[in-house]
N, C-alpha and C positions, 0 to 999 in steps of 0.2 A: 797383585790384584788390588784392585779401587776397592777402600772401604765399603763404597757404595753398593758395592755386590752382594745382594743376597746371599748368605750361604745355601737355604731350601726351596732359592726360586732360579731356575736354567732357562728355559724357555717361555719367552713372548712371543705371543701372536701380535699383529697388527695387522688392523682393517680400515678402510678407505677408498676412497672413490679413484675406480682404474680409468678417471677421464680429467685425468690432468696431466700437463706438459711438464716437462725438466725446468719451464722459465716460469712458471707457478709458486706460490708463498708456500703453497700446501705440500707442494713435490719437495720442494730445499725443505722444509720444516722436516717431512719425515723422513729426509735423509740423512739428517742431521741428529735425531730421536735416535735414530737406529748405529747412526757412529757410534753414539754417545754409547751404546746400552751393547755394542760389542765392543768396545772399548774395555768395557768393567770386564766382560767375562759373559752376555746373555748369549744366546743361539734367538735367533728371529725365523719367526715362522711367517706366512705370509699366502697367498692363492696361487702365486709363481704368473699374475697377470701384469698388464699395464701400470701408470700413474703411480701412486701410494705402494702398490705393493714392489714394484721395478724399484719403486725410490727406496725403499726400507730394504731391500736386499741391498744393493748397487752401498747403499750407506753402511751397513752390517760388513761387505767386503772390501771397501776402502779404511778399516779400521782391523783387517787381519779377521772377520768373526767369520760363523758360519751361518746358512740360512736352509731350513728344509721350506719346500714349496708344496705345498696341496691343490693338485690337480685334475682337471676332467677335459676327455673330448664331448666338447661341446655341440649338438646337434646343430646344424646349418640353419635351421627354423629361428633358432634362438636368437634374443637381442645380447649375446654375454661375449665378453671380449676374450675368454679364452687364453693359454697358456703366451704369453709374452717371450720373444727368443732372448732379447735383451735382458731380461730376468735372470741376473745368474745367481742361481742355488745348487749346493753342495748335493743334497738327498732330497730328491721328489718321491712322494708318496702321489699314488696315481689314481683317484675314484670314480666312480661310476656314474655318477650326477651330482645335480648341483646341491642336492641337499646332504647327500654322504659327504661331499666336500666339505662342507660349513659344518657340519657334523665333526669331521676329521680336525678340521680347524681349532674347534671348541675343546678335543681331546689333546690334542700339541699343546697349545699354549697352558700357559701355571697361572699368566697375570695376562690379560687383554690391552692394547690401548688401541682406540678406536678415534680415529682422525675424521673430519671431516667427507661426508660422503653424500651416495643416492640411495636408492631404495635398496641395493643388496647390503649396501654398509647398514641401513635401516635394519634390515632383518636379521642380518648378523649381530648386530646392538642388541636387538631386540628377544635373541636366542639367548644371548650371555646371559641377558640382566634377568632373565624370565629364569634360567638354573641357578642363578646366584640367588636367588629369591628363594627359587624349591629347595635350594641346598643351605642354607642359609645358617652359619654356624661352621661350614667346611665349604664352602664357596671358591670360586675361581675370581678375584676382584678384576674389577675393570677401571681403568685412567681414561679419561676423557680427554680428548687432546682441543685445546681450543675454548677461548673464554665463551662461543656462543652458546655452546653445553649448558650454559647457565640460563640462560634465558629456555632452553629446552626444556629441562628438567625443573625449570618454572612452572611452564606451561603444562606438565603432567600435573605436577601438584594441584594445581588450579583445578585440573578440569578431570581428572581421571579420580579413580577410587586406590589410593595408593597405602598401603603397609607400613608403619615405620620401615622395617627391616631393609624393603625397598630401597630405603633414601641411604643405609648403610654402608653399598655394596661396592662403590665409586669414591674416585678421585679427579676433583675437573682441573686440570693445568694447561699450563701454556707455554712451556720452555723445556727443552731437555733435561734440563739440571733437575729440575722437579718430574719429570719423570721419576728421574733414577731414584729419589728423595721417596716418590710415592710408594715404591716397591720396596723400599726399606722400610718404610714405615708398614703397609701391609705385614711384614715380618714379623715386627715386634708385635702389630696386632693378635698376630697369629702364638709370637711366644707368647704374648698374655693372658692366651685363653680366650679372646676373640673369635678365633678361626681356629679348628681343631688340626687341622693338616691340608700341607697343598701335596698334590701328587703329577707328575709331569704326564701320563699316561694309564688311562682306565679304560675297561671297555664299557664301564657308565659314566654317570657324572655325578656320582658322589666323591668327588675328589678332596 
């Protein structure tokens, strides 16, 4: 096993926009995140849809890993792209809408990284960083994937009413390798007394 492997982190989620092609910077990037990180030894969690999520399994399984998928049938009304066949995942957990999903999402994953997206990527960012906040001291961390993060979480600063603890809770990168560099680093945060404990599965989120 890679150095680089957590010993008390298994499971990543990633999140990202299911409206991108295989001939996309954003698709290879997180297919490439996700080699990397079953390579070491993670399990990748993921929505079991389109773009980002197809690219981060499909990467997870060109590298021997596994990927569970969190699921929903999707009402026909809806603007949501729904379960992907091309998506191949090992264990689908199956819910009931779209917010038990992201819910379910939030409970899989130990460490987040969230890649470039739209508005469900938004609200799924948006869900993590708001329990890292409340839990903040036994947090779930999140990797930022992509230098624009930077300019993002600029623009909160500027304009929002923001926490230290807030600006804590993240890591913004842009390359695989640091990725995997992030999640180790959370670790030792964690042996330091940073972070009290990660736990792969609660049925809160005091993890």
């Amino acid at each position: 096993m890679d150095k680089l492997k957590a010993e008390s982190i298994h499971q990543i989620a990633i999140f990202g926009s299911s409206h991108t092609g295989e001939d996309s910077g954003l698709y290879k990037e997180a297919f490439e995140v996700c080699k990397k990180l079953a390579e070491v030894g993670y399990v990748i969690v993921n929505g079991g849809g389109p773009g980002v999520m197809r690219a981060a399994s499909l990467g997870a399984k060109s590298a021997g890993g596994k990927v569970i998928g969190v699921t929903f049938l999707a009402d026909h009304k809806m603007h949501f792209e729904g379960k992907d066949p091309l998506n191949k995942i090992d264990i689908e957990i199956t819910t009931k809408n779209y917010v038990e999903r992201t819910l379910t999402l939030l409970k899989e994953g130990q460490v987040y990284v969230v890649f470039n997206g739209g508005t469900g990527t938004i609200s799924e960012f948006g869900m993590a960083w708001g329990l890292a906040k409340l839990y903040f001291g036994h947090h779930k961390p999140l990797i930022l994937y992509g230098k624009f993060w930077g300019k993002i979480i600029q623009t909160f600063k500027d304009n929002m009413i923001m926490r230290p603890e807030e600006l804590e809770v993240y890591k913004i990168v842009d390359n695989p390798e640091a990725v995997l560099q992030a999640i180790t680093d959370f670790e030792q945060e964690l042996q330091q007394g940073h972070h009290t404990h990660i736990r792969a599965v609660t049925d809160d989120f005091s993890i």
